[in-house]
C-alpha positions in Angstrom: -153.9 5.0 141.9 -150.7 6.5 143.1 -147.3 4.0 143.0 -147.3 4.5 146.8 -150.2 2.3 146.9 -149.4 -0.5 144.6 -148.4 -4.1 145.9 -144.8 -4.8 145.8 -143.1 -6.5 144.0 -144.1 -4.5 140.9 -141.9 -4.1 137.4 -143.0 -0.4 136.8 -142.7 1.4 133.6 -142.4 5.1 133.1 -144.4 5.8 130.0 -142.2 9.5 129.2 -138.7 7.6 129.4 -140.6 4.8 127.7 -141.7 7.3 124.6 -138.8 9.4 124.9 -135.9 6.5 124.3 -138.3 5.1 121.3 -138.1 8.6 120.0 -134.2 9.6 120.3 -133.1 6.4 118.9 -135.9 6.9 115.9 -134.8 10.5 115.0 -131.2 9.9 115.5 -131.5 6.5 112.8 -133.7 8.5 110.5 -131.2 11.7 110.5 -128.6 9.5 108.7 -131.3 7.6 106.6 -130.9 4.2 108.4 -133.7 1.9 109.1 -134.1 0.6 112.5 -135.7 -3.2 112.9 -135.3 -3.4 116.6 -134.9 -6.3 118.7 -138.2 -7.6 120.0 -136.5 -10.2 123.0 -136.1 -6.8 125.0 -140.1 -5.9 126.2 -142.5 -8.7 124.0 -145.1 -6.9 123.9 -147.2 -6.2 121.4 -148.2 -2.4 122.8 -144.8 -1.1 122.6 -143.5 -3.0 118.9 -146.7 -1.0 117.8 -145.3 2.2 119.8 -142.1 1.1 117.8 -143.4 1.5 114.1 -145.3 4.4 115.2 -142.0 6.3 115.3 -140.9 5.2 112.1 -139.3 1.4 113.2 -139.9 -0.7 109.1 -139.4 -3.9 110.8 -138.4 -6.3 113.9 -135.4 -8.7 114.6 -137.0 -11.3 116.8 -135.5 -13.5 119.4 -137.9 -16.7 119.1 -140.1 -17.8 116.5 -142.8 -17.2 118.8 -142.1 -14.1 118.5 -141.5 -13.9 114.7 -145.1 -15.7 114.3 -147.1 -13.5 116.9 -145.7 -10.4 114.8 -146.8 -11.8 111.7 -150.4 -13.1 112.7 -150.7 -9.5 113.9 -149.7 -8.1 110.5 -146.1 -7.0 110.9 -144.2 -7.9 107.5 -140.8 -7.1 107.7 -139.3 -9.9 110.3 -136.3 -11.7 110.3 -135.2 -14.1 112.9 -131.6 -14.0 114.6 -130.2 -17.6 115.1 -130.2 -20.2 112.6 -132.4 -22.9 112.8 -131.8 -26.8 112.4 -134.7 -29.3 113.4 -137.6 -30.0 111.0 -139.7 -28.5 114.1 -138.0 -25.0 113.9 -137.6 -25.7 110.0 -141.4 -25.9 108.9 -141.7 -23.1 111.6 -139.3 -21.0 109.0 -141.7 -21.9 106.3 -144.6 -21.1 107.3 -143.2 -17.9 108.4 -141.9 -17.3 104.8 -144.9 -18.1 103.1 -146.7 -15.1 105.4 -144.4 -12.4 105.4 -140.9 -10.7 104.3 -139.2 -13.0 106.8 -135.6 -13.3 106.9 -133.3 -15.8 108.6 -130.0 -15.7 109.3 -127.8 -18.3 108.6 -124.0 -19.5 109.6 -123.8 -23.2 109.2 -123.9 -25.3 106.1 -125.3 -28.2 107.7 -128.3 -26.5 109.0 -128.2 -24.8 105.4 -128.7 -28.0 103.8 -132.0 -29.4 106.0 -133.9 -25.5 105.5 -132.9 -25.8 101.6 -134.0 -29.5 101.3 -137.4 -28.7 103.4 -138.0 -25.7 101.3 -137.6 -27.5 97.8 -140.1 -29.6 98.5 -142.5 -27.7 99.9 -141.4 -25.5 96.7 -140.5 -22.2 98.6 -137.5 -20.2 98.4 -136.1 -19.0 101.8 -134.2 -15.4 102.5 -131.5 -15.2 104.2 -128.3 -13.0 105.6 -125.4 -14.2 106.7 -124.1 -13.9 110.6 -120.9 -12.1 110.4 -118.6 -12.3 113.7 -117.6 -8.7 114.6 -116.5 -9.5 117.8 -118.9 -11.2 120.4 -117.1 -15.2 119.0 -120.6 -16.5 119.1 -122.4 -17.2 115.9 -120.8 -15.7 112.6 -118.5 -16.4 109.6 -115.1 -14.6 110.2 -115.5 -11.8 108.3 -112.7 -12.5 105.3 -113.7 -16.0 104.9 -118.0 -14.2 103.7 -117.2 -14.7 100.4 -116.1 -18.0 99.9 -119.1 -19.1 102.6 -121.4 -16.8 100.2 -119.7 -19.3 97.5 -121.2 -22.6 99.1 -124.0 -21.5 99.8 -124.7 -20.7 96.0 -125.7 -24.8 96.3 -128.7 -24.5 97.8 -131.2 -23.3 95.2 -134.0 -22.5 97.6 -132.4 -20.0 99.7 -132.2 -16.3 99.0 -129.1 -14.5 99.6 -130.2 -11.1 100.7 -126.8 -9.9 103.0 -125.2 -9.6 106.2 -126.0 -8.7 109.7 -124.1 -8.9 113.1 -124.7 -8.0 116.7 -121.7 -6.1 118.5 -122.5 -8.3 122.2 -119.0 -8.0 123.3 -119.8 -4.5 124.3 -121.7 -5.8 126.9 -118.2 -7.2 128.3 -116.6 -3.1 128.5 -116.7 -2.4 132.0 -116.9 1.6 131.3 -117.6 4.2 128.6 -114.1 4.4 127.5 -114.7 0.5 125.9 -117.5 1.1 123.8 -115.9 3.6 120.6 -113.7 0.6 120.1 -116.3 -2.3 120.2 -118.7 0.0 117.8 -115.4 0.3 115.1 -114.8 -3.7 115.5 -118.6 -4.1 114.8 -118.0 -1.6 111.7 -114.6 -3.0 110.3 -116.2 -6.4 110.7 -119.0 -5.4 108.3 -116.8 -3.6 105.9 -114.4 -6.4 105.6 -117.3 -8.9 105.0 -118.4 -6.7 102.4 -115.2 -6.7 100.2 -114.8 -10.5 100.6 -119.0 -10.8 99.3 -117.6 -8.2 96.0 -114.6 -10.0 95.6 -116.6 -13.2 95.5 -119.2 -11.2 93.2 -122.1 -10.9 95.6 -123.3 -7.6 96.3 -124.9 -7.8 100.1 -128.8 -5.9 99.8 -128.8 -5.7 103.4 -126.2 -4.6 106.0 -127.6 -5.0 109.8 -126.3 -4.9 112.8 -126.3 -3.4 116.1 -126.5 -3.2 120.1 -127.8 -0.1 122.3 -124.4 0.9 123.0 -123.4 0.8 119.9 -125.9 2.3 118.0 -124.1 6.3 118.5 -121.5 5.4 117.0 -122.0 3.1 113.6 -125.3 4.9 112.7 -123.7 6.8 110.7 -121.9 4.3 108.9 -122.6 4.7 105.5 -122.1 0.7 104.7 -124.8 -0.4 107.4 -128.5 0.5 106.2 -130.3 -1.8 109.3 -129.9 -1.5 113.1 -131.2 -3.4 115.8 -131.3 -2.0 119.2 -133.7 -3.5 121.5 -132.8 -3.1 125.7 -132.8 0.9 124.5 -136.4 0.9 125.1 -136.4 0.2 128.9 -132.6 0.8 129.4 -130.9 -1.0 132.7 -128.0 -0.5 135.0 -125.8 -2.4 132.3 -126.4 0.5 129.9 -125.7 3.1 132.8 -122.3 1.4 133.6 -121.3 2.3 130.2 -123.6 5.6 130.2 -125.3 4.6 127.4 -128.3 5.7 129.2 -128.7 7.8 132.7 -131.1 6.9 135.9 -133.7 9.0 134.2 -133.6 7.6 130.7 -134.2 4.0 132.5 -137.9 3.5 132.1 -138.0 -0.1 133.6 -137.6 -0.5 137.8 -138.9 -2.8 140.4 -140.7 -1.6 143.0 -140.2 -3.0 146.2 -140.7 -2.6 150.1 -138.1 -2.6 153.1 -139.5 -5.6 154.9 -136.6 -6.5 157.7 -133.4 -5.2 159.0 -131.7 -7.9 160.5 -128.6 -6.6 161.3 -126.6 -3.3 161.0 -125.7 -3.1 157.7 -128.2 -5.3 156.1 -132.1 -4.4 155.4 -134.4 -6.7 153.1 -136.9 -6.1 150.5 -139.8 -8.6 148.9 -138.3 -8.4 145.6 -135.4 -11.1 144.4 -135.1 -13.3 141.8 -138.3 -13.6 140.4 -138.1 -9.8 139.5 -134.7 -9.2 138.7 -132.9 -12.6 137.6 -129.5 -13.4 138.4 -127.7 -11.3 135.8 -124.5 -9.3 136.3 -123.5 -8.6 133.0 -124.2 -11.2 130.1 -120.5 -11.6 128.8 -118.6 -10.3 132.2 -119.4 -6.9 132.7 -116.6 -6.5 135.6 -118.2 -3.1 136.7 -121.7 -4.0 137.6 -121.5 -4.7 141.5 -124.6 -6.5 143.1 -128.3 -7.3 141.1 -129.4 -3.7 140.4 -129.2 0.1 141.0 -131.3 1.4 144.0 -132.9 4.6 142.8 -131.7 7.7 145.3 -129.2 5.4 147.5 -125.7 5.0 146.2 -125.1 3.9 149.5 -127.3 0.5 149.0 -126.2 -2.6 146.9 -128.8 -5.3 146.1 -125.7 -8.0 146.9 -127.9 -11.0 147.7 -131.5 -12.4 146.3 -133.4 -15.2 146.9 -136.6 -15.9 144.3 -138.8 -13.6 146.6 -136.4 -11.3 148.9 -133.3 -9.2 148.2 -130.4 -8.7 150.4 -129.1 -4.8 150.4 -126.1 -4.3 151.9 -125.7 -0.4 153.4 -122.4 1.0 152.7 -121.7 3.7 155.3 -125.1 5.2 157.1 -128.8 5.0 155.2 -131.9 6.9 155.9 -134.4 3.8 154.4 -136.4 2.1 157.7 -138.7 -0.8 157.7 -141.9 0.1 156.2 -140.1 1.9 153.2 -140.5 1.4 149.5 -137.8 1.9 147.2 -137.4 2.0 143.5 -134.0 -0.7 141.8 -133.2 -0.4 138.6 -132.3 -4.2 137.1 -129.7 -4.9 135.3 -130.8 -6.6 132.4 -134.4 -5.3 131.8 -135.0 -7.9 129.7 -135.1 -10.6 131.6 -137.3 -8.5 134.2 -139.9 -8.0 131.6 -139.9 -11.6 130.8 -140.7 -12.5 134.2 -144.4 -10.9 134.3 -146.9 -10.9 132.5 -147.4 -7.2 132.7 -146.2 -4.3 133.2 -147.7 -1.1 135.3 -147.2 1.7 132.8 -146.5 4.7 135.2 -146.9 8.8 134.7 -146.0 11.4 137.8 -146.1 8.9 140.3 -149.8 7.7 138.9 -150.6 4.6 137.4 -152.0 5.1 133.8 -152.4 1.8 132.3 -150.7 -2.1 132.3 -149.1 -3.2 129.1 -149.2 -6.9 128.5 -146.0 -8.5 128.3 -147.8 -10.7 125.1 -145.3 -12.9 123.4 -143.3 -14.6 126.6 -143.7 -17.8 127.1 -143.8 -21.3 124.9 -146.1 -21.9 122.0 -146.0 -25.6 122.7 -149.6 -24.9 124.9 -151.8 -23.6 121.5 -150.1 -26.3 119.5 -150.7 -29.1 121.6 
């Protein structure tokens, strides 16, 4: 089937970009001997984590425990969880996880320290864990001179495993340009650094040093303190990533496809894609450069300024050639939350459809618990 014949809306997914972005990142981690355990939130799916540890990926940050236990029941062992957990429901979660694989939480809070170590003694388990560090984004983490004397308290709680440190440079999403990344990527390393001398002071020596973000990545991988990066929206790339060109039009291997349906007035057409397709994001932590929902393929001169959940404003800048009838290719801005909101995804090659992946691990596990 060509794409020209496909319904619309459709999330699309070039299978070369898709292969090629796994493989750059892969060969550019292994030419500095660092692992990468990339983040799984950005596609779900268990196709492409397998496509992952084809090209040498040893292990998988996960964004839900849904996700870390859908990896594990499929035979992944090297997982480890990125937020800190607190109710008994997440807790016994945790340890069930533990007991199955090399799982690995992370951990920033001493309260929610106390309820993992007290469920794990008596379920007589011992629980790894790294501690967040904040290298910038002011979300989770320790501040990075106080790791040690955290590290410290933490030497209470008998059935938790210290293992080492990991961060995620986020505030690089709020750069509005190219210039803005070098300097978020040397925050994200400093941070790390300076945690480490606080854990030796201490006397802890950290085992493991992760971190990472897509943009990023170029720039601490060969830091020779960090031995674990997680990029995860570098699979599909987005218009985020080409607003800091991180990643060009053709190295962006997620799009919706969509159809002119209606050109109300002038300067205004609109196509059967909105929310539902693309969310609402402009830029998770205030991306001042992205303008509109997404980047239309071919037509600088269209911005995707409105959306409903089913239809998409785009405003024409100047003169268009795009009539009625027409389909045309956007680029979202967070491909994440696109792939989230199907349940597959039409894996494309020269304009032919070759196969759909199944967006696997979205959703709630609440329905096979229940």
């Amino acid at each position: 089937m060509k794409i020209d014949e496909l319904y619309t809306p459709a999330i699309l997914l070039d299978l070369d970009a898709l292969e090629n972005n796994i493989r750059r990142y892969a060969e550019e981690a292994a030419k500095y001997g660092k692992q990468i355990w990339p983040m799984l939130k950005t596609h779900k799916s268990l196709e492409i984590a397998e496509m992952q540890v084809k090209a040498g990926a040893t292990g998988f940050l996960c964004g839900t425990l849904d996700e870390c236990e859908f990896l594990a029941d499929h035979g992944f062992d090297n997982l480890m969880y990125a937020y800190p957990v607190a109710t008994k429901v997440s807790i016994d979660r945790v340890l069930k996880l533990s007991a199955k694989c090399n799982f690995i939480i992370r951990i920033d809070d001493l309260d929610g320290a106390a309820a993992l170590d007290k469920a794990a003694g008596e379920a007589g388990q011992k629980v790894k864990y790294t501690l967040i560090v904040d290298s910038g984004l002011h979300r989770f983490g320790i501040v990075p001179a106080k790791v040690g004397e955290f590290a410290k308290k933490m030497e209470a709680f008998r059935n938790l495993a210290f293992c080492g440190i990991s961060s995620h440079s986020g505030h690089v999403y709020g750069v509005s340009s190219k210039a803005g990344v070098p300097e978020c990527a040397k925050q994200e390393c400093d941070a790390l650094h300076e945690a480490i001398a606080s854990l030796k002071a201490a006397g802890f020596t950290p085992k493991l040093v992760t971190t990472g973000s897509t943009p990023t990545f170029w720039q601490s991988v060969a830091d020779p303190e960090i031995g674990i990066f997680h990029p995860g929206n570098y699979v599909f790339n987005d218009a985020i990533q080409l607003s800091t060109e991180t990643a060009t039009v053709e190295q962006c291997a997620l799009y919706i496809l969509a159809s002119v349906i209606s050109h109300p007035r002038e300067d205004v057409y609109i196509c059967d894609a909105g929310t539902k397709c693309f969310g609402l994001d402009q830029g998770a932590h205030g991306n001042s450069s992205i303008k509109g929902y997404g980047h239309v393929i071919g037509h600088p001169e269209l911005e995707v300024d409105g959306l409903s959940e089913e239809v998409g404003k785009l405003h024409v800048h100047g003169t268009t050639d795009i009539k009625v009838g027409d389909k045309i290719c956007i680029i979202p801005n967070h491909s994440c939350s696109s792939a989230n909101l199907t349940s597959y995804l039409i894996g494309i090659r020269n304009d032919e459809v070759d196969h759909l992946i199944t967006v696997d691990i979205r959703g709630n596990s609440t329905r096979k618990n229940a």
